[in-house]
N, C-alpha and C positions, 0 to 999 in steps of 0.2 A: 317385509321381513320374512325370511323365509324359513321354518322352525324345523328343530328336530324331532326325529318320532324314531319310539325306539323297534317300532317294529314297520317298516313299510307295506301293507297288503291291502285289499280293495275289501279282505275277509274282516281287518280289522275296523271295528265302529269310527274308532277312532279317527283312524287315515285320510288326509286328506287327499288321497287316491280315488274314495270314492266323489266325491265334487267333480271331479276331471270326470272318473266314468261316466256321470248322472251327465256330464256337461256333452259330451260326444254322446249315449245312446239317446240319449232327444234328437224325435225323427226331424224336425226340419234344423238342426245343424249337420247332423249327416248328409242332407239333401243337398244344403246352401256348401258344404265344403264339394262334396262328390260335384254340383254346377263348377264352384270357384277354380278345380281340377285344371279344366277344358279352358283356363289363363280367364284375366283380369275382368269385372264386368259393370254397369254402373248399376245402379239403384232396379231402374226401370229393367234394365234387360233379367236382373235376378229374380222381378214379379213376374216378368211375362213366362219365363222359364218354369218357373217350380209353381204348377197347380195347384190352384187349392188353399194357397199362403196368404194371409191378411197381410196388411201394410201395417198393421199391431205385430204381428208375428215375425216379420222379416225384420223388421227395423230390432226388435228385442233381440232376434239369433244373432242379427249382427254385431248389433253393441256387445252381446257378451260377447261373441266372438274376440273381437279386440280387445276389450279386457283381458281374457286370459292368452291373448298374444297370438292367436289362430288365423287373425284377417286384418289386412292393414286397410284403412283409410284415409283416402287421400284425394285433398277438397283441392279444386282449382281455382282461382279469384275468377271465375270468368261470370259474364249474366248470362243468362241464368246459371246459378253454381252448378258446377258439375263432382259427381261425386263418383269413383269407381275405389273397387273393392278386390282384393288381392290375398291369396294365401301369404303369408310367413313364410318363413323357414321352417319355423317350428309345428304350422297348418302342415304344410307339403308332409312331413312325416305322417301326417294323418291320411292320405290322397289313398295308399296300396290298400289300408286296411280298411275303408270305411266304402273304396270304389269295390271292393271284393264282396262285403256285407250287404251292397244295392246290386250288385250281379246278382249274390246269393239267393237275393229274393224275388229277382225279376226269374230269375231260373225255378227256382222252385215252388212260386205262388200256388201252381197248380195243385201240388201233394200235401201243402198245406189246408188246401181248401178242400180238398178229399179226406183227409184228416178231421178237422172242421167237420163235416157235413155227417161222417162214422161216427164221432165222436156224439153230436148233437142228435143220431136219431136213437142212440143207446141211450139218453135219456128221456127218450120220448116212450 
């Protein structure tokens, strides 16, 4: 069911605006959607892909994933089951904004961490 709220903003506590935010700035659904981008993948190919990710953690970003309609999954009867995984439609809108935010940071790691390093000897 889906409710009304008389005010829609991410400012408002209330909002269920902020769920969605919290749901996309967690860094491995950003990762797992910005991988899903580059079309369809199965289980295995999305571990070996994104560093660093448990098989606790990818299996969790998934499943919410499809709950809230961002990644579809689609099991084939075959032995061993096969399993690949797909942006939405509703994912795909996410693809500009979330592939710009991992450029952002692959581009600017460095001024960050210069940042970071000024920052940390001012309180030394």
């Amino acid at each position: 069911m889906v409710r009304n709220y008389p005010e829609i903003s991410v400012c408002n506590a209330q909002c269920p605006s902020r769920q969605v935010l919290d749901l996309i700035a967690d860094k491995w659904t950003a990762i797992v959607i910005y991988c899903l981008s580059k079309g369809t993948k199965r289980y295995s190919e999305l571990q070996r892909e994104i560093g660093g990710i448990s098989q606790k953690m990818l299996t969790q970003t998934l499943r919410s994933l499809e709950r809230d309609g961002i990644v579809s999954r689609m099991v084939y009867p075959v032995v061993p089951p096969m399993v690949e995984y797909s942006l939405t439609p509703l994912g795909e809108t996410l693809i500009e904004p979330l592939c710009q935010l991992c450029k952002w940071a692959e581009t600017h790691i460095p001024e960050v961490e210069a940042a970071r390093n000024r920052y940390d000897r001012k309180l030394l």
